[in-house]
C-alpha positions in Angstrom: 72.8 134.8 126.3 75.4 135.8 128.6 79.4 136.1 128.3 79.8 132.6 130.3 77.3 131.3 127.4 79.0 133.0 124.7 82.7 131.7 125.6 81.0 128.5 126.0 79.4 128.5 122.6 83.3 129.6 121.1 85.1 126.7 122.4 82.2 124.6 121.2 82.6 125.4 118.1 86.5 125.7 118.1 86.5 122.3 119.2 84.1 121.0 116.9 86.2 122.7 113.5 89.3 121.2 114.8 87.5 117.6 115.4 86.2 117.9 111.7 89.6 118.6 110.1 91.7 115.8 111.6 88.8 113.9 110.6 89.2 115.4 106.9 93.0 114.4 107.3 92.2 110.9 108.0 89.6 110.0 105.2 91.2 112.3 102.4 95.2 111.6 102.9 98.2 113.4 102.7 96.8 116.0 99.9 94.5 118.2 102.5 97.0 118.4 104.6 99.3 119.9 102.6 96.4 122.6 102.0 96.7 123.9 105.6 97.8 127.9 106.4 99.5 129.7 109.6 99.1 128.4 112.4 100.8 125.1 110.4 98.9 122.2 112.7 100.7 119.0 113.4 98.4 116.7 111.9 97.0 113.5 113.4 99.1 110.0 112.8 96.6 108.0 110.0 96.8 104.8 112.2 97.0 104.3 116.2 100.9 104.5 117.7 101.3 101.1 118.3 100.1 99.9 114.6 103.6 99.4 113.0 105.0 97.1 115.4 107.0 94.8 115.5 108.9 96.9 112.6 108.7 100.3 114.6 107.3 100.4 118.2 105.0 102.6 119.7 108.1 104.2 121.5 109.7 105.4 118.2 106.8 106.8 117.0 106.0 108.5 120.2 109.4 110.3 120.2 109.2 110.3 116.4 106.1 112.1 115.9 105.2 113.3 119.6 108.2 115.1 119.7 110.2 115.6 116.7 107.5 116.1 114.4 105.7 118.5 116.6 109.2 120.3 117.6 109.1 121.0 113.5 105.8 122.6 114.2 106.3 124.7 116.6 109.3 126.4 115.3 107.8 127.3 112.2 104.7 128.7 113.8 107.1 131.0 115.7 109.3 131.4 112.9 106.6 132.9 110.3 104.3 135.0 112.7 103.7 137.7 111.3 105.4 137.1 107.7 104.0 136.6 104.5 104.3 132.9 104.6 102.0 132.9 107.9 99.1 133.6 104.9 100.5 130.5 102.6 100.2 127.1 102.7 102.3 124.7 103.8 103.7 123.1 100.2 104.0 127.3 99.1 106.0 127.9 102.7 108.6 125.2 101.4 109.2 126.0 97.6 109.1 129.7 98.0 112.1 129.3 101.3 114.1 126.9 99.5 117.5 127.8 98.2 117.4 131.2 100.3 120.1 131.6 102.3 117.7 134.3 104.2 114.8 131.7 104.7 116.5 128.7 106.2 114.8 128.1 109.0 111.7 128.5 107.8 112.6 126.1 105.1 113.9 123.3 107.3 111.1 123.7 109.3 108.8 123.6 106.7 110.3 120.9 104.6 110.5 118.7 107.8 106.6 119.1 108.6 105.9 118.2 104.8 108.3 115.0 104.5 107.4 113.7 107.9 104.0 114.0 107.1 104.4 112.3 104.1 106.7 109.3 105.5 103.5 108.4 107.9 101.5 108.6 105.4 103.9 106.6 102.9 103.4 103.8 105.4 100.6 101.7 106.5 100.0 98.4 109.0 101.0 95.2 107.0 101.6 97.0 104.2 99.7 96.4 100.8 98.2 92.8 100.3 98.6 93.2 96.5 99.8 96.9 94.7 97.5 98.8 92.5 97.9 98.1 88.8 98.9 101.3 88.3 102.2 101.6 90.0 102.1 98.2 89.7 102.5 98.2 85.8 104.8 101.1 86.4 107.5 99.5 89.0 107.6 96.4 86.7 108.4 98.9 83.7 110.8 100.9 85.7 113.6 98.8 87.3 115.2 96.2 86.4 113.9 93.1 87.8 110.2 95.1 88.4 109.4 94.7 92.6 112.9 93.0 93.6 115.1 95.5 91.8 113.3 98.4 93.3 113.8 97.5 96.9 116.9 96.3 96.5 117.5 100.4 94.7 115.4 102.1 97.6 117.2 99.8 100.2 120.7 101.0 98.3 119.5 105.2 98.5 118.7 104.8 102.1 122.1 103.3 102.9 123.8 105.2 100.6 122.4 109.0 102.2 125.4 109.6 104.4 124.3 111.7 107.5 120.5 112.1 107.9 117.8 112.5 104.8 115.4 110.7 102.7 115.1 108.1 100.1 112.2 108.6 97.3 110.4 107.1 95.1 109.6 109.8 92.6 107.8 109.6 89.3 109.6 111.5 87.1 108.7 111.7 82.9 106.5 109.4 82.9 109.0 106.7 84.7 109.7 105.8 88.3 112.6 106.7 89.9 114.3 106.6 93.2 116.5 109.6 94.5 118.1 110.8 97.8 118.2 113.6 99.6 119.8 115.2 102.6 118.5 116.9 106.0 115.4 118.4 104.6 115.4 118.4 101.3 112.7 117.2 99.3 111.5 116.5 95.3 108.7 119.2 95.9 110.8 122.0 94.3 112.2 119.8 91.1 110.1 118.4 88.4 109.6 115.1 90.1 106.4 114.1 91.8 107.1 112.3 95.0 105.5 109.0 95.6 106.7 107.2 98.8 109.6 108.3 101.1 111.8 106.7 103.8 112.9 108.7 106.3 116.8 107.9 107.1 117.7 110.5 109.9 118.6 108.3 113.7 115.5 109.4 115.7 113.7 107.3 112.5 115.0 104.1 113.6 117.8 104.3 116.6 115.6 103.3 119.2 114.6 100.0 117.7 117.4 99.7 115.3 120.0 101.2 116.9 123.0 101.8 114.1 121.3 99.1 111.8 119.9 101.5 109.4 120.2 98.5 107.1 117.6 96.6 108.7 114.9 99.3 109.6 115.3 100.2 106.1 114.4 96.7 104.8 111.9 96.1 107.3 110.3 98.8 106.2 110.3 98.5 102.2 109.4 94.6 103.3 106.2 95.4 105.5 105.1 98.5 105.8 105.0 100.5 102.0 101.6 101.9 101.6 101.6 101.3 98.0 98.0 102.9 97.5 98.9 106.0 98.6 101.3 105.7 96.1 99.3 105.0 93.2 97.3 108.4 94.2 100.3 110.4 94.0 100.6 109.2 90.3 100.6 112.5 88.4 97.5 112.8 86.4 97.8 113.0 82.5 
């Protein structure tokens, strides 16, 4: 075989294992993509561009995730080369940088990659028809006034996070909860388990929503919640 065959055969190959694991992404969820080391790869969107309109358009998401998203990624490719988190995983790269004033890049980086992959995959087209008896049991035992008094608690944490961040729903001894956070921050290093987020930084909503962060917020908890994914989050007992 010669070199023109060989390089050939490489790119094949190269090609094919990165065909395979945004494939893997897409039928396993969030989870195995979490489980990804150095380079970190911006993974694929788990529904087309255009598949959350009317509540966020194709253009959002194509700034969103085309450029934001990736802009996370490609900073904190550059930013661990040749460091000991270039060997870790993704979820390790963010709970081993945060708090360190030495490591904040890396951490804001890192934590932004993780959340915004989780926020895509926190929502889905349409939403859920019905919720999984799991969380559904669990939101009725949780807030006051079950379905209604949660939204109307994530609604209040997304408004409430002044500047940009994230509202959660977290499950948190043995009951559901929702918490805020700013800029990057995330539950991943406290003892809750994160279930859904909304992301509340401008370039979320701006474009469609201009300054009604108030009505992207409840178009979102309204339509687009992907409740199953969710219910897989649940921590096992």
């Amino acid at each position: 075989m010669n070199e023109n065959n060989n390089d050939s055969r490489r790119d094949f190959v190269k090609t094919a294992a990165v065909a395979a694991a945004a494939l893997a992404v897409k039928e396993v969820g969030f989870p195995a993509i979490a489980k990804a080391a150095s380079p970190i790869a911006l993974p694929a969107l788990p529904w087309a561009d255009n598949a959350l309109e009317p509540f966020i358009s194709k253009n959002t998401i194509g700034f969103h995730y085309g450029k934001h998203h990736k802009t996370y990624v490609d900073n904190l490719n550059g930013l661990i080369a040749g460091k000991p988190e270039a060997d870790m995983d993704l979820v390790a790269i963010v709970k081993s940088s945060a708090g360190r004033a030495d490591k904040t890049a890396i951490f804001n980086n890192a934590a932004q990659i993780w959340n915004h992959t989780f926020y895509w995959n926190s929502l889905r087209p349409k939403g859920d028809a019905k919720m999984p008896p799991a969380i559904a049991g669990m939101v009725e035992a949780s807030f006051a006034g079950g379905l209604d008094g949660f939204k109307k608690e994530f609604t209040d944490a997304a408004l409430g996070q002044f500047g940009s961040g994230w509202a959660w729903l977290v499950s948190d001894g043995g009951k559901l909860k929702v918490v805020k956070t700013p800029n990057a921050e995330n539950p991943l290093s406290t003892s809750a388990t994160p279930l859904l987020t909304l992301d509340v930084w401008e370039h979320a909503y701006y474009l469609d929503y201009q300054n009604k962060r108030k009505d992207y917020a409840v178009a979102v908890i309204d339509n687009l919640l992907n409740w199953d994914f969710a219910a897989k989050n649940l921590p096992t007992v």
